[in-house]
C-alpha positions in Angstrom: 103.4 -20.0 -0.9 105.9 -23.0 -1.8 108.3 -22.5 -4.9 105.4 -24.2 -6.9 102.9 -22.0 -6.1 101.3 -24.3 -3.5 100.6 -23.8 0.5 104.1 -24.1 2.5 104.1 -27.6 3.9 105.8 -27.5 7.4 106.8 -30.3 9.4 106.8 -29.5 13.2 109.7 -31.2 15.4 109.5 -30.7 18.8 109.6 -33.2 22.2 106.3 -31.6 23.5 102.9 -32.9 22.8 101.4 -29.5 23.6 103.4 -27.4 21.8 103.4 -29.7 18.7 99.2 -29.3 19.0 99.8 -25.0 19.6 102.0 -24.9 17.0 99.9 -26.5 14.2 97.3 -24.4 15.5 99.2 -21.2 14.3 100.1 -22.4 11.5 97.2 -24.0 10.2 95.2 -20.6 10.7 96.7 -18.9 8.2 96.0 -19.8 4.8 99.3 -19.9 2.6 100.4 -22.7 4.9 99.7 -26.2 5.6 100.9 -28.0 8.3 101.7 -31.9 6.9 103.2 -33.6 10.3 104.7 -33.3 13.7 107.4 -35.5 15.2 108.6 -35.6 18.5 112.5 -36.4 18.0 115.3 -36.5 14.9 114.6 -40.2 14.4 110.7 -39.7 13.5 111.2 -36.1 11.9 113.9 -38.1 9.3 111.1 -40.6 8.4 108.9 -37.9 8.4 110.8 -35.8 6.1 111.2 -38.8 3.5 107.3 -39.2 3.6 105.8 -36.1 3.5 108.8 -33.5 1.6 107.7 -30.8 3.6 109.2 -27.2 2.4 110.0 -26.1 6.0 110.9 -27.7 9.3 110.4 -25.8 12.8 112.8 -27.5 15.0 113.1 -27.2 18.8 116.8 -27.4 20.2 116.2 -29.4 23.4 115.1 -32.9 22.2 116.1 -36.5 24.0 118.8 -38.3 22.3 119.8 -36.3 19.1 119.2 -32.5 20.0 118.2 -30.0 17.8 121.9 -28.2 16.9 123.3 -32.0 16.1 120.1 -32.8 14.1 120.6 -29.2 12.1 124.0 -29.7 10.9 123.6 -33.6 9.7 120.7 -32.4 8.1 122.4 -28.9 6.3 125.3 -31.9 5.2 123.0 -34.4 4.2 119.7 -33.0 2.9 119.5 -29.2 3.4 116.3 -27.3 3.8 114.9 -24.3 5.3 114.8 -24.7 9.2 113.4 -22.4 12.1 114.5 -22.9 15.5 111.7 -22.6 17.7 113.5 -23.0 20.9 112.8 -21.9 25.3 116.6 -20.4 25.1 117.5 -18.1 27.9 119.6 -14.9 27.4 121.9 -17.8 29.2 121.3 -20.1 26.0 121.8 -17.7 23.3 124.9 -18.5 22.1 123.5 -22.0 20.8 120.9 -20.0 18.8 123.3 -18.1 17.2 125.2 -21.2 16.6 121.7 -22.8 15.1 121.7 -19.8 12.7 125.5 -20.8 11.7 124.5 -23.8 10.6 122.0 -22.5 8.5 118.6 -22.3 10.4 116.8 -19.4 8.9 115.2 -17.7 11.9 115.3 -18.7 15.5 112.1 -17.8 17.5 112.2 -17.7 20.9 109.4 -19.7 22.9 108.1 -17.9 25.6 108.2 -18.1 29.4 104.7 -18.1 30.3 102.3 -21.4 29.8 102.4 -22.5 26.6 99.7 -21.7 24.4 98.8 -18.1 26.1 103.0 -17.7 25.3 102.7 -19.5 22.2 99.9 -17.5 20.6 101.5 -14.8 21.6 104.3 -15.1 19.3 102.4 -16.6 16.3 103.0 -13.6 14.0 106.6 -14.2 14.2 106.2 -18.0 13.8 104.2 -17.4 11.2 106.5 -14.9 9.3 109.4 -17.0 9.7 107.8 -20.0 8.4 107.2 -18.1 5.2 110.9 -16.8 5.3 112.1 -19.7 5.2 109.9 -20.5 2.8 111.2 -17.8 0.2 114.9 -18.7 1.6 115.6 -21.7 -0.9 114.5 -19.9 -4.0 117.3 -18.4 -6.4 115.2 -16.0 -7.3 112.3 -14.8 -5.1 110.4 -12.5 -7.8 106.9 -12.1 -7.8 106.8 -15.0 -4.4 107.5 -11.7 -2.3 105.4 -12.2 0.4 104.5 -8.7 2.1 103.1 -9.0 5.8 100.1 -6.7 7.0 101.2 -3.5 8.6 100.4 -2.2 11.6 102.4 0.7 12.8 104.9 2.7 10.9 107.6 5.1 12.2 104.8 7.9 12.5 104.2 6.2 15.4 107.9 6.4 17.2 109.2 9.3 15.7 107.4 12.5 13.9 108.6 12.4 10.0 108.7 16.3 10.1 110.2 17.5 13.2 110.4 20.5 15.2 113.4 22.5 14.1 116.5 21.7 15.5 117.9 25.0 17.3 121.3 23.4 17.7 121.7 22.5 14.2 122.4 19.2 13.3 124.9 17.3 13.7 127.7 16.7 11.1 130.1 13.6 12.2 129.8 10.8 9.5 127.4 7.8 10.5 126.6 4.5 8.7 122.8 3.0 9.5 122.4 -0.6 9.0 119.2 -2.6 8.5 118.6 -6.6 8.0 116.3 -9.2 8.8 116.1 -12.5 7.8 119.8 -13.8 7.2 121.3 -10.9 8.2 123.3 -12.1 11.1 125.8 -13.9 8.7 125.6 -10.4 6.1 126.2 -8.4 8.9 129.4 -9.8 10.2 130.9 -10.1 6.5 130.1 -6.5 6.5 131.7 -5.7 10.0 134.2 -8.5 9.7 136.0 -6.1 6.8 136.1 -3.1 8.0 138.9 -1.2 10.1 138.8 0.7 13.0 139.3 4.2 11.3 135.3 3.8 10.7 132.7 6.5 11.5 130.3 5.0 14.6 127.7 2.3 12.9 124.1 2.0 14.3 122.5 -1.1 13.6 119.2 -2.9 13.3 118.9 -6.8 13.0 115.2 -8.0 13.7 115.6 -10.6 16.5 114.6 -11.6 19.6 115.6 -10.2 22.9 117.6 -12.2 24.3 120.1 -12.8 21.7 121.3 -9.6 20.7 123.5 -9.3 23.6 125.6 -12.4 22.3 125.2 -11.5 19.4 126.9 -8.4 19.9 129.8 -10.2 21.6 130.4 -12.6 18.6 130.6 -9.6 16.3 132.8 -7.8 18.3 135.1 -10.9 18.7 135.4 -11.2 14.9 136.0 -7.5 14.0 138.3 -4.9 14.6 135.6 -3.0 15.8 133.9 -2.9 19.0 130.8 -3.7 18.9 127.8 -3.5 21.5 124.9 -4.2 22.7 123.2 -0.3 22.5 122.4 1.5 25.9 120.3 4.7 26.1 121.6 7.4 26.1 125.2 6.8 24.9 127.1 8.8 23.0 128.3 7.4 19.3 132.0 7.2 18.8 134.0 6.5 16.2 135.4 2.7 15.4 132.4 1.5 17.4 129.2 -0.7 16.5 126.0 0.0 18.1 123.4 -2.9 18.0 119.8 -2.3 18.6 118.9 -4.7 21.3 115.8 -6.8 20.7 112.6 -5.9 21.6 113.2 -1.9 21.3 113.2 0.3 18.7 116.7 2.4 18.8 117.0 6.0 17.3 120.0 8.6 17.2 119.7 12.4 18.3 122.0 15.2 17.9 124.6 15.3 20.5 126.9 18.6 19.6 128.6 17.3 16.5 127.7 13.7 16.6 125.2 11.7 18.1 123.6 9.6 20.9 121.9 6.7 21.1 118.0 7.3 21.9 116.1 3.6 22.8 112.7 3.3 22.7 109.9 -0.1 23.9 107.0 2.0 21.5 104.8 0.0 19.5 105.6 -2.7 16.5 106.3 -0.6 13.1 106.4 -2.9 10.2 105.6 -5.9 12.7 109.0 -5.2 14.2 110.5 -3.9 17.3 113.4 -3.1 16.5 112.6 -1.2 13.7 114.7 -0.2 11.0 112.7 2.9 9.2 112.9 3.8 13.0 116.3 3.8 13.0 116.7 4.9 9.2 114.4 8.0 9.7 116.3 9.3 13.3 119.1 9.3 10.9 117.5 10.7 7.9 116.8 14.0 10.4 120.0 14.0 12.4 122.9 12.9 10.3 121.2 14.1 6.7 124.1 13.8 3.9 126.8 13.1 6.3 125.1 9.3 7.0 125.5 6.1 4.8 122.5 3.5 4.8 123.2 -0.2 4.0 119.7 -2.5 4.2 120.8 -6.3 3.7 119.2 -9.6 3.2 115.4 -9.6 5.3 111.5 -10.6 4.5 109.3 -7.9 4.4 109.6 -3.7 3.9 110.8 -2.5 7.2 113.7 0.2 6.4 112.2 1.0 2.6 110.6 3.9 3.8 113.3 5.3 5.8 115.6 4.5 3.6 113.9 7.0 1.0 113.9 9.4 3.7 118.1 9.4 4.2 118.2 9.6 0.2 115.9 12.5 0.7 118.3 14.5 2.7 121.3 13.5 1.2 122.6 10.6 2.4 124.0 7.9 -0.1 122.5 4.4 0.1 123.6 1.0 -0.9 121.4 -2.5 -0.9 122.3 -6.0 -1.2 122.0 -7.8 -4.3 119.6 -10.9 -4.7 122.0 -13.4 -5.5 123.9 -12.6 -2.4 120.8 -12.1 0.2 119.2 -15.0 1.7 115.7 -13.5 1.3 116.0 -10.2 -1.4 113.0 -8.5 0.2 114.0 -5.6 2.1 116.6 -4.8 -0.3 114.0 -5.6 -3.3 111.5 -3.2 -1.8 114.0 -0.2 -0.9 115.2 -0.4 -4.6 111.5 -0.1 -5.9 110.8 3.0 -4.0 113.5 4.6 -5.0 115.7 4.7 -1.5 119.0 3.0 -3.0 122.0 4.7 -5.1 123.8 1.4 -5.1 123.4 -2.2 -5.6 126.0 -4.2 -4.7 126.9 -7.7 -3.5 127.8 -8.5 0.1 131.5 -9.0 -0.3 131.6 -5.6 -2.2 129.4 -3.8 0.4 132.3 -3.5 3.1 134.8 -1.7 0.4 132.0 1.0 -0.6 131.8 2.1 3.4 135.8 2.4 3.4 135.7 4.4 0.2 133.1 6.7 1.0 134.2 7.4 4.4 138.2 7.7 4.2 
């Protein structure tokens, strides 16, 4: 729901016909939201927005005259509001969906290659989720609005919780897990940004879509002293180096002599996400135990609460995000409430604690 308790009103900018009438479609079917207009360029969607006050804008990136990015960052200057790129961006066009998310979009969703509504429908949970986000995104203080999506899967599904025993032992290099959703791309590289290269390997999971987790990797690495990649199966962790799950599969470590490898897996959604971070969190609950650190940042939704209990379980030491620092405090909310976190601590604070406990 809106802040005042009322269905999310979304305004729907975008220069197709069709995919304005798919797109109210999805939204109008689900009940918390209401879809109050469409316009088909920046000119109408600023009338628009005067008229109607809608709580959330979904915003296409290729428009005629004014495109999307331009339209984003008058808007953030001039009236800001929760945004969601819903944009046909290549792995080639990435770079201008991270840039979207720079400017303060909340979620960028990436439109599908197939014909439009059979591609469409088939990404409506996400457009749906990130609708109500963005939604939760302007609040100061989320609360009780907490919005928790339907699960489908959880990491039973990917990975056993109580595995075989490991004959080789396991392993006992220090390893830091990170999990984050919604706003976490900005969390994440004030995190990394931070941190020297002296750092134990880092494994990380930040729900998003395929094709931009390969950039994305590259603008992290460019702005830390780390190096920072795009995960590959298979590979071995090393120290001073970031490992980023790429989109669309869930990514899991496993014993490799004293440290660890990278294990990547396209199994089923768990907690409507693929990349997963209780995925993730449990691998390292069972490999790393109380040699790992677990950091879960700014995200809608519960992914990572469960596995973060887990790593607590065995011994690892946990930190979440605060709510006045997250852009949504709903991952970190839930972890807290079941009991997964030892810390709570702001984002700028967050980077210090992994040099203290690891030096």
């Amino acid at each position: 729901m809106s802040p005042s308790g009322n269905k999310i009103k979304v305004l729907i900018i975008d220069d197709s016909a069709l995919v304005r009438r798919v797109m109210a479609d999805i939204l109008s079917a689900d009940s918390m939201i209401e879809v109050v207009g469409t316009a088909p360029d920046a000119q109408i969607a600023t009338r628009q927005i005067r008229k109607l006050e809608p709580d959330v804008l979904t915003l296409d990136i290729m428009m005629p005259g004014m495109d999307g990015l331009e339209y984003l960052e008058r808007l953030m200057k001039s009236h800001p509001m929760p945004v969601v790129m819903v944009s046909a961006l290549t792995q080639k066009g990435a770079p201008d969906a991270l840039r979207a998310l720079e400017l303060g979009a909340i979620e960028v969703i990436g439109k599908p290659h197939t014909t439009v509504r059979e591609g469409m429908e088939e990404i409506s949970i996400s457009i749906v989720d990130a609708v109500k986000a963005a939604a939760q995104a302007k609040l100061k203080k989320v609360g009780d609005l907490f919005l928790k999506s339907p699960e489908k899967y959880t990491a039973d599904a990917i990975i056993p919780k109580n595995p075989p025993r490991h004959l080789g032992g396991h392993a006992i290099d220090p390893l830091i897990a990170i999990g984050a959703s919604t706003g976490g791309t900005e969390a994440i590289l004030a995190v990394l940004s931070k941190l020297p290269v002296s750092m134990p390997g880092i494994v990380v999971v930040q729900h998003m879509p395929g094709s931009f987790t390969k950039s994305f990797a590259e603008r992290l690495d460019r702005n830390s002293k780390l190096t920072v990649v795009e995960a590959t199966n298979g590979e071995a962790v090393k120290a001073g180096k970031v490992y980023l799950a790429p989109g669309e599969q869930h990514m899991l470590v496993e014993s490799l002599n004293r440290g660890y490898r990278i294990r990547l897996n396209d199994g089923p959604l768990v907690c409507r996400h693929r990349p997963s971070v209780d995925v993730l969190f449990r691998s390292v609950a069972q490999e790393a135990r109380h040699h790992a650190l677990g950091v879960i940042l700014t995200g809608m939704g519960d992914d990572g609460a469960q596995g973060m209990l887990e790593m607590r379980e065995t011994g690892a030491f946990n930190v979440a995000q605060d709510e006045s620092s997250c852009v949504v405090y709903g991952m970190p909310k839930v972890a807290l409430a079941k009991g997964g976190v030892d810390q709570v601590l702001n984002l700028e604070d967050i980077s210090e604690l992994l040099v203290q406990k690891t030096h």
